[in-house]
C-alpha positions as CSV (number, residue, x, y, z in Angstrom):
1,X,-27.3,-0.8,-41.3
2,X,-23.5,-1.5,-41.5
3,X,-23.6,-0.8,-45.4
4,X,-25.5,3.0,-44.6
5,X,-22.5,3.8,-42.1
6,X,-19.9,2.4,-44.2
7,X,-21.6,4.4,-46.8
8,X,-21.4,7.4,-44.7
9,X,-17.9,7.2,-44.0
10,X,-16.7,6.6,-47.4
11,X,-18.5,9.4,-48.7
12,X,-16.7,12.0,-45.6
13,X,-13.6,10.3,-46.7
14,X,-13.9,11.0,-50.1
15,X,-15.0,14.7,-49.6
16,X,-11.9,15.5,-47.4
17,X,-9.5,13.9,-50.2
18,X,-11.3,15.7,-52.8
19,X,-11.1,18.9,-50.5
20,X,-7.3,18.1,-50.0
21,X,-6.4,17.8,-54.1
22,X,-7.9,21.1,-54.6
23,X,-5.3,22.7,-51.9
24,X,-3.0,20.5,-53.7
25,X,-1.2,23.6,-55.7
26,X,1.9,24.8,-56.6
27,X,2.3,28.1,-55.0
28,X,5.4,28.8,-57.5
29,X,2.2,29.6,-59.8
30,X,2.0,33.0,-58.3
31,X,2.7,35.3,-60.7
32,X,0.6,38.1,-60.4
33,X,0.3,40.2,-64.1
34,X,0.2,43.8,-62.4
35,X,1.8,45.4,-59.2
36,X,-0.3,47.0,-57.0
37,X,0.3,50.3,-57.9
38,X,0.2,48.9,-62.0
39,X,-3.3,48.0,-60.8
40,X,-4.4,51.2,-59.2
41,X,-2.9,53.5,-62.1
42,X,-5.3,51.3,-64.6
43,X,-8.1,51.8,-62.1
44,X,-9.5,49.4,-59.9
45,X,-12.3,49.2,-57.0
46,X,-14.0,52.0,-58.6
47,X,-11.0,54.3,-57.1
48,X,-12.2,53.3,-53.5
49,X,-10.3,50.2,-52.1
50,X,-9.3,52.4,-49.5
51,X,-12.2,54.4,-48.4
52,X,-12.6,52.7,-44.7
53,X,-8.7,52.5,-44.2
54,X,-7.3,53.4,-41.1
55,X,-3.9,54.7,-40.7
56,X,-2.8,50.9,-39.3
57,X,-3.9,49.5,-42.7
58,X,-1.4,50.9,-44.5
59,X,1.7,49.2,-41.9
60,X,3.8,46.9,-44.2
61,X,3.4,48.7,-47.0
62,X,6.0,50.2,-49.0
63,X,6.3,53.8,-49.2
64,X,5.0,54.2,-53.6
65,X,1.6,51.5,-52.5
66,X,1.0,53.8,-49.6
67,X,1.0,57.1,-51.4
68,X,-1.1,56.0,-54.6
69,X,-2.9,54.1,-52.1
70,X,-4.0,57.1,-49.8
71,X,-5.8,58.6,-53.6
72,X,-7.9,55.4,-53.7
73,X,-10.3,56.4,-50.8
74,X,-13.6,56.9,-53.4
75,X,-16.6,57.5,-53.2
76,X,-17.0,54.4,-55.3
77,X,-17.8,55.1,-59.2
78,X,-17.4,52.4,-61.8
79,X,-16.3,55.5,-64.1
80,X,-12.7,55.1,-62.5
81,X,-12.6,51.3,-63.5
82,X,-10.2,50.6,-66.1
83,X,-13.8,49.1,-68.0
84,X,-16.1,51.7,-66.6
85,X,-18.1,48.8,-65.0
86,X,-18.7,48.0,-61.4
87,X,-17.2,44.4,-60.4
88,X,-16.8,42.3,-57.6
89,X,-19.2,42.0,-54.6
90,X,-19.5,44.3,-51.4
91,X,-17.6,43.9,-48.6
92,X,-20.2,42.8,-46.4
93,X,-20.4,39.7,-48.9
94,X,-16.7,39.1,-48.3
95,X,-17.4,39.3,-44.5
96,X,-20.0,36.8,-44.9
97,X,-18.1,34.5,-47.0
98,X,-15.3,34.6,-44.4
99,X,-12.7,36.5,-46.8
100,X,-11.5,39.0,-44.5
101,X,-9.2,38.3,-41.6
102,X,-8.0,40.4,-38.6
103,X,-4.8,41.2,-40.1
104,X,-5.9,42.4,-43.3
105,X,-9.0,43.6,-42.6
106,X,-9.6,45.6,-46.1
107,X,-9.6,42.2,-47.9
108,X,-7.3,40.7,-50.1
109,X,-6.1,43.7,-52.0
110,X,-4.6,45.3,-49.2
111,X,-3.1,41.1,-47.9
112,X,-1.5,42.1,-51.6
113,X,-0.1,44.9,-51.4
114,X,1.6,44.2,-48.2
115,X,2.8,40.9,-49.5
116,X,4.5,42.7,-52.6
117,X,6.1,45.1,-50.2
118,X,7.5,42.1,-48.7
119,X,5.4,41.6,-45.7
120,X,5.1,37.3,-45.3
121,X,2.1,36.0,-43.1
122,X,0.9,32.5,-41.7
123,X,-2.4,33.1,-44.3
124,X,-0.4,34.1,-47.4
125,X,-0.5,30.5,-48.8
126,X,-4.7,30.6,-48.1
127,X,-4.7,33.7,-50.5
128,X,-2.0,32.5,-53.1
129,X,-4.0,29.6,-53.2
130,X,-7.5,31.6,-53.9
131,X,-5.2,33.6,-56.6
132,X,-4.7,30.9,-58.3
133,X,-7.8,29.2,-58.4
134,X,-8.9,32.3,-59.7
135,X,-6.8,32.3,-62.2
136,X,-7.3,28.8,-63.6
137,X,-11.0,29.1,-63.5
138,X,-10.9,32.0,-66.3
139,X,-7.6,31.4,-68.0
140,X,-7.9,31.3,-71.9
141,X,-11.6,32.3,-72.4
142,X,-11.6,33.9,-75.5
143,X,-15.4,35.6,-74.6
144,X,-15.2,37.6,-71.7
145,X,-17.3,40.8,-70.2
146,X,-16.1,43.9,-69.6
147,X,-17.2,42.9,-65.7
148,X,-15.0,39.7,-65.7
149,X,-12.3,41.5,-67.2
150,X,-12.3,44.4,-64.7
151,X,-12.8,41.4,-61.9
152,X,-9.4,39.6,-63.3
153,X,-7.1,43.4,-62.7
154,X,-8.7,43.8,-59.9
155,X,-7.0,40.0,-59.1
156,X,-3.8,41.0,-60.8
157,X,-4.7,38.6,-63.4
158,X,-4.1,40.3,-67.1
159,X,-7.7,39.2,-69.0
């Protein structure tokens, strides 16, 4: 019986250390490829990031992101894609996977633009940290689809 809880508590142990190497990153590796106004010139979000955006959304952005942003408000078509193709989940998925937060409540798009205008933020390392997890997972893959090269602008990441 001693052995099973042992057991058990090695095994939490192990998951929080392995949880706590993965978070283990240098957050000098942000280096996005593309501004965000680079990103919505080659067309990302299917020219509708911005669709839901109240005025508040655009706060602590600088002046260029807020005007191109204010022409990304859609419909949605994958046509205006820099690949033509539709990428990335809904926003209800992001909801549900607990990507979007209070103060960025467009997702991480708008967290970007607001941090390249200068804006810093208590969750900026959470996102840098997704960025470049991102990154690693598709770096040098010689194959890719036109999808998961329209999902890597649309994460500043040059496929």
């Amino acid at each position: 019986m001693v052995e099973n809880v042992e057991d058990a508590i090695l095994g939490k142990l192990l998951t929080i250390i392995k949880k706590e190497l993965k978070m283990a990153i240098d957050l000098s590796e942000f280096k996005p490829d593309f501004t965000p106004i680079e990103m919505m010139k080659m067309g990302v979000f299917g020219g509708a990031y911005f669709k839901e955006a109240k005025p508040e959304d655009f706060k602590g952005m600088n002046d260029s992101i807020v005007k191109m942003a204010k022409t990304q408000v859609g419909p949605f078509d994958a046509k205006n894609n820099k690949y033509g193709v539709k990428a990335g989940l809904p926003k209800s998925e992001w909801v549900k996977a607990g990507w979007i937060f209070p103060e960025d409540p467009l997702g991480w798009f708008q967290w970007y633009c607001r941090y390249y205008s200068g804006r810093r933020h208590k969750r900026d390392e959470y996102h840098i940290k997704k960025w470049i997890n991102y990154k690693k997972r598709w770096k040098g893959r010689k194959k890719m689809s036109d999808v998961i090269r329209q999902g890597l602008i649309q994460w500043a990441i040059k496929p």
